[in-house]
N, C-alpha and C positions, 0 to 999 in steps of 0.2 A: 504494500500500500504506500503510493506516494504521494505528498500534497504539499501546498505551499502558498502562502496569503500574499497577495501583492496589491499591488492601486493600478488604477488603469490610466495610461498616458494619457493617449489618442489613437488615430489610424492614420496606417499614408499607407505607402503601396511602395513592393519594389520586385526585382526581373529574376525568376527561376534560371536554371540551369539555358532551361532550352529557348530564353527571351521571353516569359509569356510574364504581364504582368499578374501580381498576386496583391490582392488587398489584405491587409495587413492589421490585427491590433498590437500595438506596443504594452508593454507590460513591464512593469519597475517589483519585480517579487524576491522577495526577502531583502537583507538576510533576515532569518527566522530562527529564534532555539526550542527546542523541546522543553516545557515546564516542567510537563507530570507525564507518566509513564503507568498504563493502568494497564490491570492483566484481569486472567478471568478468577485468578484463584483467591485476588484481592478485592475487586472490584466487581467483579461478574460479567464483564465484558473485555475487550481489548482496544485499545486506543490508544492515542497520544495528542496531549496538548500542546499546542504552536503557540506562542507570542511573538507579536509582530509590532515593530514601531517602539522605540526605548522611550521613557517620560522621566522628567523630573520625579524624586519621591514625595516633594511635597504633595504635587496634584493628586496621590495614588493614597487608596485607603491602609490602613494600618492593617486588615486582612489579607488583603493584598500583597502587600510589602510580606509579608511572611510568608506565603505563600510562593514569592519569587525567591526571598534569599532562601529556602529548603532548596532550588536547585543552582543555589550560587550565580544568580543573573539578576541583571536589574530591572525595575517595573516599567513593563510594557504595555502599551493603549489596548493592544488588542490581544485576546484569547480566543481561539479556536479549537472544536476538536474533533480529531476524527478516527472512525473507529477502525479495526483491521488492525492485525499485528505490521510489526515494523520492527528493524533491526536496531532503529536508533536509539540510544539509551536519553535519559535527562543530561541536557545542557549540548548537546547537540547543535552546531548548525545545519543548517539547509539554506541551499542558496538556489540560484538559479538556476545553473546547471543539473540539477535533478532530473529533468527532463530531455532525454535527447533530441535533436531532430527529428521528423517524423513517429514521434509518440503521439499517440491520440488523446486529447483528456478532457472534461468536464470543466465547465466555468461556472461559476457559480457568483451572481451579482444583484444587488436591487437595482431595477429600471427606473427610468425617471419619474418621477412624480409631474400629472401632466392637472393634480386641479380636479373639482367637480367639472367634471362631461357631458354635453346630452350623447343621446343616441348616433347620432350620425358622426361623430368624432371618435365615440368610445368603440361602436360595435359595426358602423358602416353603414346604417340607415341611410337609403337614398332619398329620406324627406318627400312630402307632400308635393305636388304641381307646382310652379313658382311661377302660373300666370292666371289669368282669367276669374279676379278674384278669389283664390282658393284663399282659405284661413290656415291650411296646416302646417305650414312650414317644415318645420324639423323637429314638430313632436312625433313621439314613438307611436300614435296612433292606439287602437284597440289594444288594451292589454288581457282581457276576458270574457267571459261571457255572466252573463248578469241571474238567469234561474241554477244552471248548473255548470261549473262548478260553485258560482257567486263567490270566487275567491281570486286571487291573483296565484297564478300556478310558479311554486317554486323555481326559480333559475331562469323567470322570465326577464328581458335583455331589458335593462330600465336606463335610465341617468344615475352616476355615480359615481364616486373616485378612480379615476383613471391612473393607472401606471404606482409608481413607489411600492413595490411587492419583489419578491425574493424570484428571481428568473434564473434557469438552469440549462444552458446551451452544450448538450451534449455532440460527443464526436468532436469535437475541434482539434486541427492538428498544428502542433507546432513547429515552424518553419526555421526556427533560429534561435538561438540562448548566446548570453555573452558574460559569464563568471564574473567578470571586474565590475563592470558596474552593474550588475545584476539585473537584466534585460531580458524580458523573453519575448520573442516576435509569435503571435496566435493568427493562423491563415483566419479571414472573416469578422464577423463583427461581434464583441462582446457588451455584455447587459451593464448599462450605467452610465453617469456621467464620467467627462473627464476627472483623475482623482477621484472615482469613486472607490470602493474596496471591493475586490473579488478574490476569490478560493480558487485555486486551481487544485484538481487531484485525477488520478486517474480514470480513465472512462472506466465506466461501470456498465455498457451495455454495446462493445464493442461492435461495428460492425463487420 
């Protein structure tokens, strides 16, 4: 099991082998250390915790702070974990190079937050007529029927918070890593703003 938290650049695009252009996200991941080290015998499961991003101690809770010095590292913004055995022990890094070229892996990022939505932004409603005095515009129109069921039916397509939700882009392959400054080039586009924080680990559902 391999994984590793990074922030997302941006995208540009650059020329494979055989000249074809490839679009590109950039990715700044790790460095990362291992905090905690959980097993099934102790824990009931297997996993490992990653910190990512060092902070001052003041900003950090006093739980916290203990919590990092048991693995001799200093406190970090971010904790994640994830489960599957691993060779790495605490206090561990992981950098970017984790990943070779052409490994395939999962992204893992919240999308952007786009606001309350009607219908025709959030779900693609093609709205009402927009001539010959029509009134409807770009309401969602009939949402039930009025003796049976006289209810509005579950998972009917409304107006509502669009986007800011946990998005999971499977298969993506990586085109490039660069150890020094800890880069990884991901073929396609991943979920978030620029500097937003995403998860890379390996695909789970390979094709």
């Amino acid at each position: 099991m391999k994984a590793i938290i990074g922030r997302k650049i941006g995208m540009t695009q650059i020329f494979d082998e055989a000249g074809r252009m490839v679009p590109v996200t950039v990715i700044t991941a790790g460095t990362c250390h291992v905090v905690q080290k959980k097993t099934v015998a102790r824990d009931g499961y297997d996993a490992i915790q990653v910190g990512f991003e060092s902070i001052r101690e003041k900003v950090t809770t006093r739980p916290r702070r203990g919590h990092f010095a048991k693995a001799n590292l200093g406190p970090m913004r971010f904790l994640r974990e994830f489960r599957g055995q691993s060779d790495l022990e605490v206090g561990a890094e992981i950098k970017a190079d984790i990943f070779e070229p052409g490994t395939r892996i999962d992204v893992v990022g919240t999308s952007k937050g786009r606001g309350f939505q009607g219908v025709v932004k959030r779900h693609g409603f093609s709205g009402g007529p927009a001539t010959h005095g029509s009134k409807t515009g770009r309401i969602p129109g009939s949402i039930g029927n009025s003796a049976d069921p006289a209810r509005v039916v579950k998972g009917t397509k409304l107006p509502g918070q669009m986007g800011n939700s946990r998005v999971t882009i499977r298969n993506l392959t990586v085109v490039g890593t660069d150890a020094e400054q800890n880069l990884l080039w991901v073929k396609g586009a991943v979920p978030g703003a620029r500097n937003s924080l995403v998860i890379l680990r390996e695909a789970g559902r390979k094709q």
